[in-house]
C-alpha positions in Angstrom: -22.5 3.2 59.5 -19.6 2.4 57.5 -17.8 5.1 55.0 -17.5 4.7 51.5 -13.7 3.6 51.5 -14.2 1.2 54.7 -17.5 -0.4 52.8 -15.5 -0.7 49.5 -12.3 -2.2 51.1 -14.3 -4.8 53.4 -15.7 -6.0 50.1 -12.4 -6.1 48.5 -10.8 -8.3 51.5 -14.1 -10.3 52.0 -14.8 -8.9 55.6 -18.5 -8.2 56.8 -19.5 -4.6 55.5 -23.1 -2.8 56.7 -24.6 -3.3 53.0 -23.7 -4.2 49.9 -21.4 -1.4 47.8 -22.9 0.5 44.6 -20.6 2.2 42.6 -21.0 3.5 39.0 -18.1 4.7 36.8 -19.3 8.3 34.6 -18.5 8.3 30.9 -20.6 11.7 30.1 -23.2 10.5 32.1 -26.2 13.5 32.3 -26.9 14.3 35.5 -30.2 15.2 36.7 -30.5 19.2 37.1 -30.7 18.8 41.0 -27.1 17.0 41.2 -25.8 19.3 39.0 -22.9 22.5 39.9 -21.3 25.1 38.3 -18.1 25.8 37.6 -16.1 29.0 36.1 -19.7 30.1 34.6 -20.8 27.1 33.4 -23.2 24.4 34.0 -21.9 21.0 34.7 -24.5 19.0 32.7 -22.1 15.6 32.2 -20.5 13.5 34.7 -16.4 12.0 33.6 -13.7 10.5 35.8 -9.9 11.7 36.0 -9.7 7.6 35.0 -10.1 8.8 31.3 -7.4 11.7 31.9 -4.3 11.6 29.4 -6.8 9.5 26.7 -9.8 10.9 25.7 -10.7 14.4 24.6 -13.8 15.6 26.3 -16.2 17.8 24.9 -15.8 20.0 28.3 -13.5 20.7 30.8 -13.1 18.0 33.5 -11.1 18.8 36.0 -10.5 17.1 39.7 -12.8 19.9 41.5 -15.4 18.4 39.5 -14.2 15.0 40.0 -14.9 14.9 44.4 -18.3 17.5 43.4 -19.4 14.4 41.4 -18.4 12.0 44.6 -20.2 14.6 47.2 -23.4 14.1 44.5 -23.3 10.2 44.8 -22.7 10.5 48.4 -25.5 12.6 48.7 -27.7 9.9 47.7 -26.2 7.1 49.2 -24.1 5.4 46.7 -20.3 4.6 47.2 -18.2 6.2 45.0 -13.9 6.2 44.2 -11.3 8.9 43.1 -9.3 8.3 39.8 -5.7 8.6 39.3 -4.7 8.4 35.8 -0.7 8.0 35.9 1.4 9.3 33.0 4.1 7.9 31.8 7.3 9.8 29.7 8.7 10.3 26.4 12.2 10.5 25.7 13.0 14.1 25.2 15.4 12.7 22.2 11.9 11.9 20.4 11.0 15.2 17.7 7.4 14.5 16.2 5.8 16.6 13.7 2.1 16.8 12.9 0.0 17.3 9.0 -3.0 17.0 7.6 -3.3 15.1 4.3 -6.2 17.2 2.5 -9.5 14.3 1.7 -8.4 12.6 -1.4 -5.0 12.6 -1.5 -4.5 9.7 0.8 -8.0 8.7 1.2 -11.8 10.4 0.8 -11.5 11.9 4.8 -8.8 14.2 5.8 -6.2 12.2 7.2 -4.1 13.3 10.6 -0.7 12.5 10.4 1.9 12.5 13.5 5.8 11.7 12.2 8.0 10.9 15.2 11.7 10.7 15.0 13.0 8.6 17.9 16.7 7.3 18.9 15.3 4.1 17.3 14.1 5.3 14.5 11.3 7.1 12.6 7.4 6.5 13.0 4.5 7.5 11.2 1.0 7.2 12.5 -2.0 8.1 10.2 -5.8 8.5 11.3 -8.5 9.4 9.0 -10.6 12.4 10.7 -14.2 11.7 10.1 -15.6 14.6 11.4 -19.1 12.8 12.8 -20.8 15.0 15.7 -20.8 12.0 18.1 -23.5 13.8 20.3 -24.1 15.8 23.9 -21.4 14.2 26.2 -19.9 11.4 24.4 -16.1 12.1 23.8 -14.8 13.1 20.4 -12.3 13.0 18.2 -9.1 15.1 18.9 -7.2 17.2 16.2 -4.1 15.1 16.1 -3.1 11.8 16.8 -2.2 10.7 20.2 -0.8 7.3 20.4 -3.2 6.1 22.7 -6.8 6.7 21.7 -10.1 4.3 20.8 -10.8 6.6 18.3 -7.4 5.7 16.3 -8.5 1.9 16.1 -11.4 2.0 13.5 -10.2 5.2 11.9 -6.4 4.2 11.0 -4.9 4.7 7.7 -1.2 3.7 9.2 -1.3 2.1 12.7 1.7 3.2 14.8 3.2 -0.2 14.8 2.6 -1.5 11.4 5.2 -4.1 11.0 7.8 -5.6 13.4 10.5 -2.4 12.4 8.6 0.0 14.5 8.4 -1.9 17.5 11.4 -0.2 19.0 10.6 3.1 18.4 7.8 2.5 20.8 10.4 2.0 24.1 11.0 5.8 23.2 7.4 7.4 23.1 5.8 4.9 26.2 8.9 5.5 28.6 8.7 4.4 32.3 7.5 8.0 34.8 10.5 10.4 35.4 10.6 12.7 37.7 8.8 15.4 36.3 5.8 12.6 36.5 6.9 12.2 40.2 6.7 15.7 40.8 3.1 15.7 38.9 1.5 12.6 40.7 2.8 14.2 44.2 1.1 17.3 43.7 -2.0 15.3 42.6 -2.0 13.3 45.6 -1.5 16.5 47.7 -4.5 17.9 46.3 -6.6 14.2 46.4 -5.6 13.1 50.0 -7.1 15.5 51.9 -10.8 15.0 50.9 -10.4 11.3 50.7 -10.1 11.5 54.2 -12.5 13.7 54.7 -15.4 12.2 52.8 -13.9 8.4 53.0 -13.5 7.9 49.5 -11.7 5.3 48.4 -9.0 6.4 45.6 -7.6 3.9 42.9 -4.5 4.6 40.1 -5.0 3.5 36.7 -1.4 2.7 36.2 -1.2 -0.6 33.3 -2.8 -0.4 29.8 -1.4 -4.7 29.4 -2.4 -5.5 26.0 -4.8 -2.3 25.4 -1.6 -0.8 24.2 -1.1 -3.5 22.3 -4.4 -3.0 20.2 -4.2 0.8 20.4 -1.0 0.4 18.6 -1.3 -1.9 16.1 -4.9 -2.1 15.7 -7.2 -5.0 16.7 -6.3 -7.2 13.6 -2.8 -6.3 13.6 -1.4 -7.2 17.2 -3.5 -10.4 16.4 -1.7 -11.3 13.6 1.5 -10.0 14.8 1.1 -12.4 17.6 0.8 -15.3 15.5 2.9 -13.9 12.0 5.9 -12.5 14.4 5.8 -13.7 18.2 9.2 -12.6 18.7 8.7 -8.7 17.8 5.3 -8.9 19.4 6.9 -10.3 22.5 9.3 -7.2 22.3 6.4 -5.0 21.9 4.4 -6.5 25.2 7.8 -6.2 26.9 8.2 -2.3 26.3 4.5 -1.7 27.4 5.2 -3.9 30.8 8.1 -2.4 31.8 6.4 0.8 31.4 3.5 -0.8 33.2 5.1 -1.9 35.8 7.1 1.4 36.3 3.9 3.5 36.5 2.3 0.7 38.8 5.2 0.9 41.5 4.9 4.9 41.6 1.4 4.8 41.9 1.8 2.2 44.7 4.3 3.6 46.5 2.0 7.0 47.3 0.3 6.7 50.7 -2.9 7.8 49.8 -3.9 5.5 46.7 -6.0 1.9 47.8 -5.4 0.3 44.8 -3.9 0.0 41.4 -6.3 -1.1 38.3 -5.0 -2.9 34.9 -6.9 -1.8 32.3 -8.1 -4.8 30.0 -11.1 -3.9 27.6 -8.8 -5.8 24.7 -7.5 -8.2 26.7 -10.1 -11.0 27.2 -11.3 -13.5 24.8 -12.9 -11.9 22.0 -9.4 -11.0 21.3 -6.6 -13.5 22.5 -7.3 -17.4 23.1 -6.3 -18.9 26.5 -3.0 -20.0 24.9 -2.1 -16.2 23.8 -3.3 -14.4 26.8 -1.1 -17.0 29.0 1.9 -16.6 26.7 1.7 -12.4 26.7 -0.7 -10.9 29.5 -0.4 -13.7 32.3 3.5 -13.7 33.6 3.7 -9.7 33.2 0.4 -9.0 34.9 1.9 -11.8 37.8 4.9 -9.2 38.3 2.2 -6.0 38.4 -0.1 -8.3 41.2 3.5 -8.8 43.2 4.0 -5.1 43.0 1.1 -4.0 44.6 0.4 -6.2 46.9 4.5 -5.8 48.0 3.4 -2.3 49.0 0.3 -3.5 50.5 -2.8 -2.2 47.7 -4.8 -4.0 46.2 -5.0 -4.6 42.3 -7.7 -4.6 40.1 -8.4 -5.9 37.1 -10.5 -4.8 34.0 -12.4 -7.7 31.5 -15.8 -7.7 30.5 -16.2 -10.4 28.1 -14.5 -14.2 28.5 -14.7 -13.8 32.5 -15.5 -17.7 32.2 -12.4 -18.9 30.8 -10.3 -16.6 31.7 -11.5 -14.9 35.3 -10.0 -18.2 37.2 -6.4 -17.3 36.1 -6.7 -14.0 37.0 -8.0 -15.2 40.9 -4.6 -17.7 40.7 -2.5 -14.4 40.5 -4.4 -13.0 43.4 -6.1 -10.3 41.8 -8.2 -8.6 43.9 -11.0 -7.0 42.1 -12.5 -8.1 38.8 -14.0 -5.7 36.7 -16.4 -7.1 35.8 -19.0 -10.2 36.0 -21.5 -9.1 33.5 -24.8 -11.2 32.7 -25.7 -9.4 29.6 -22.4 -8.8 27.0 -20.9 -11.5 28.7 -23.7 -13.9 29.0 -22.0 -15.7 31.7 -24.8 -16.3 34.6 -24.0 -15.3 38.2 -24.6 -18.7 39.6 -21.4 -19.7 37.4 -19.6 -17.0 38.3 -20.1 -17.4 42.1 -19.4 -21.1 41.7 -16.0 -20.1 39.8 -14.7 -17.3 41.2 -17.0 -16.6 44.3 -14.7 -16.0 47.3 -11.5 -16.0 45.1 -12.3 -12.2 43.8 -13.9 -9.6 44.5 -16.5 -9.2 41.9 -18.0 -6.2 40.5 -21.1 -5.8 38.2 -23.8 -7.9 38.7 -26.5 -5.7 36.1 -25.6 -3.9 32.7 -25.6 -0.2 31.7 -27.7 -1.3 28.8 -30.5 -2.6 31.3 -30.9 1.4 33.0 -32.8 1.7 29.8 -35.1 -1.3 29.7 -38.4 -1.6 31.5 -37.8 -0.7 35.5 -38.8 -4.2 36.2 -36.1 -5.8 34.6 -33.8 -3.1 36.8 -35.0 -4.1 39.9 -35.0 -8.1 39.2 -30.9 -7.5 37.9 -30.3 -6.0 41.2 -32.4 -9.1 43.2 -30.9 -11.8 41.4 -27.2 -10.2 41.6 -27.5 -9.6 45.3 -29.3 -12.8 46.2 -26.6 -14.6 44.6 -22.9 -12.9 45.0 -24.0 -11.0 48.5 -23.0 -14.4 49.9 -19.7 -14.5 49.0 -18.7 -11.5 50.9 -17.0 -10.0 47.5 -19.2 -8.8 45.4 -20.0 -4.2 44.7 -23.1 -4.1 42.3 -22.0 -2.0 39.6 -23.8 -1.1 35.9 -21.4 -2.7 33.4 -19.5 -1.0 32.7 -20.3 2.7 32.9 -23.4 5.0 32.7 -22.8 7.3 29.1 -24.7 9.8 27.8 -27.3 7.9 26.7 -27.8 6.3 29.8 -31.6 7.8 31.7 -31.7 8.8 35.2 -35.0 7.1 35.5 -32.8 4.2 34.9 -30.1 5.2 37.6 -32.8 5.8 40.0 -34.6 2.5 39.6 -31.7 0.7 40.1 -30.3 3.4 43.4 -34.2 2.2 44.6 -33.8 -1.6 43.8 -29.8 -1.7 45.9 -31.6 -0.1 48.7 -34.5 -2.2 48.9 -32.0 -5.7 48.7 -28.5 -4.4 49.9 -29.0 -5.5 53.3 -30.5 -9.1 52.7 
């Protein structure tokens, strides 16, 4: 029997594996009370990944111990599972930022977090209201201050960090390419990571690109949209700072020995967002020089894009992408007949069923799972996978159902 990191890498490269791979990626996912540890006292009732490390404040502490108990869990039932590497990136010690809150009504009816930055380039404000909402057990919440890089800071923004083309440059200054205190970080990491990877044969991937997720974090969804059409010059400026950044954190994290591959994330990068025209004008020719990076050092390179997989998914298999994240029959709508026929062979595809469908009737589950085996099992590329993660509100009958469904079909 294969390991978890030969099975995953077969399906990667297209070579015969012993079954079909199932992987899941944990966003506060409750675990069952028998797959569940302790750790400095407490229970360990929710399930993250180090993927979400540097952007998201959890409502617990996370930490890599927790990370491989999580992948001893999965293994324990027979699903494949991968370690996280989240890579930092630097800000230029010239750069003084100074944080306030704006009392509610003064600026608007929330409290508003404000973060002032004074960089070589010039100032910066960036203003989030803080709304305060209990999101509920697991889910991630709202931090105190306002990093640059957060979901939360999309919806909630009173002042976006890049509001007009003057504060583009500033941004070359707080998303600087890894020095060496990130060197020194990411070795130690690996040191720690390496070891048990071997062990257990679990496959370990960087998250080293945010592409045009910066974009969006930055200047909002509406903003880098009409920055893109209002001002392509300044937004070219801006997609240049983030890729050289990118590209910078990619070639550390592909340089280390111990990672498999290196993963672009993309959750504002696919159609709902950018037309063809747009996403080859700022995402295709950078992400080209992230693909050459990677594969130069011999990993592979994954890609993330739930929605638009139709359009644009066959661009991303000319670059020689490796992975897709993800073919998803549900948000996407896009049928895996089509997406065999397009990309089928091309990619390696992951997905096949939707998070959303762990909570529908188990017969729906276990028909997913059939039809997504039966028809991307052939192409020798394919890991099932519930689009996109399991959350809080994701049931373990559901998770179970569909562990039952991969093992009754995986080997067909």
């Amino acid at each position: 029997m294969m390991k978890s990191r030969e099975r995953i890498l077969a399906a990667i490269e297209g070579r015969p594996v012993d079954h079909v791979p199932l992987t899941t990626w944990c966003f506060g996912f409750p675990a069952p009370p028998q797959l569940r540890w302790r750790r400095d006292g407490r229970e360990v009732a929710y399930w993250y990944s180090m993927r979400i490390e540097h952007l998201h404040t959890l409502p617990q502490p996370w930490t890599l111990e927790d990370d491989c108990a999580r992948v001893r869990a999965w293994q324990s039932l027979g699903v494949d599972d991968a370690l996280d590497v989240s890579i930092p990136w630097s800000i230029d010690p010239a750069v003084t930022s100074t944080d306030s809150v704006a009392p509610a009504g003064q600026l608007d009816p929330y409290p508003v977090l404000v973060r002032q930055y004074q960089t070589p380039s010039g100032p910066l404000r960036h203003a989030v209201r803080q709304t305060g909402e209990d999101p509920g057990a697991g889910w991630v919440i709202q931090p105190e201050c306002v990093p640059l890089f957060e979901d939360y800071n999309i919806p909630r923004a009173v002042e976006h960090a890049v509001a007009s083309p003057d504060d583009v440059e500033p941004i070359r200054h707080l998303y600087a390419p890894p020095d060496s205190a990130v060197r020194t970080w990411l070795d130690d990491r690996m040191r720690r990571i390496k070891p048990f990877a071997d062990e257990h044969g679990v496959f370990v991937q960087a998250w080293s690109a945010f592409g045009m997720d910066a974009a969006v974090w930055l200047c909002g969804t509406e903003g880098a949209i009409m920055m893109a059409l209002d001002h392509p010059e300044a937004f070219g400026r801006l997609v240049e700072i983030i890729a050289e950044t990118d590209r910078a954190r990619t070639e550390m994290a592909a340089s280390q020995p111990g990672i498999g591959m290196v993963v672009q994330r993309g959750w504002y990068s696919s159609t709902d967002f950018w037309s063809p025209a747009l996403f080859e004008q700022f995402v295709y020719p950078h992400l080209a020089r992230l693909v050459e990076t990677a594969h130069r050092h011999g990993k592979k390179f994954g890609y993330v894009m739930t929605t638009g997989v139709e359009i644009l998914g066959p661009r991303l298999a000319d670059l020689g992408v490796d992975v897709l994240f993800f073919v998803d029959p549900v948000q996407d709508r896009i049928g895996l007949q089509r997406a065999r026929e397009l990309l089928g062979g091309r990619i390696t595809l992951v997905g096949g069923t939707n998070a959303l469908s762990l909570a529908a009737d188990p017969q729906r589950i276990r028909d997913e799972v059939k039809v997504a085996i039966d028809t991307l099992t052939p192409t020798k590329r394919f890991i099932l996978h519930p689009v996109d993660a399991i959350f809080p509100d994701t049931p373990w009958s559901g998770v179970e159902t569909l562990i039952e469904a991969w093992k009754e079909h995986r080997e067909r």
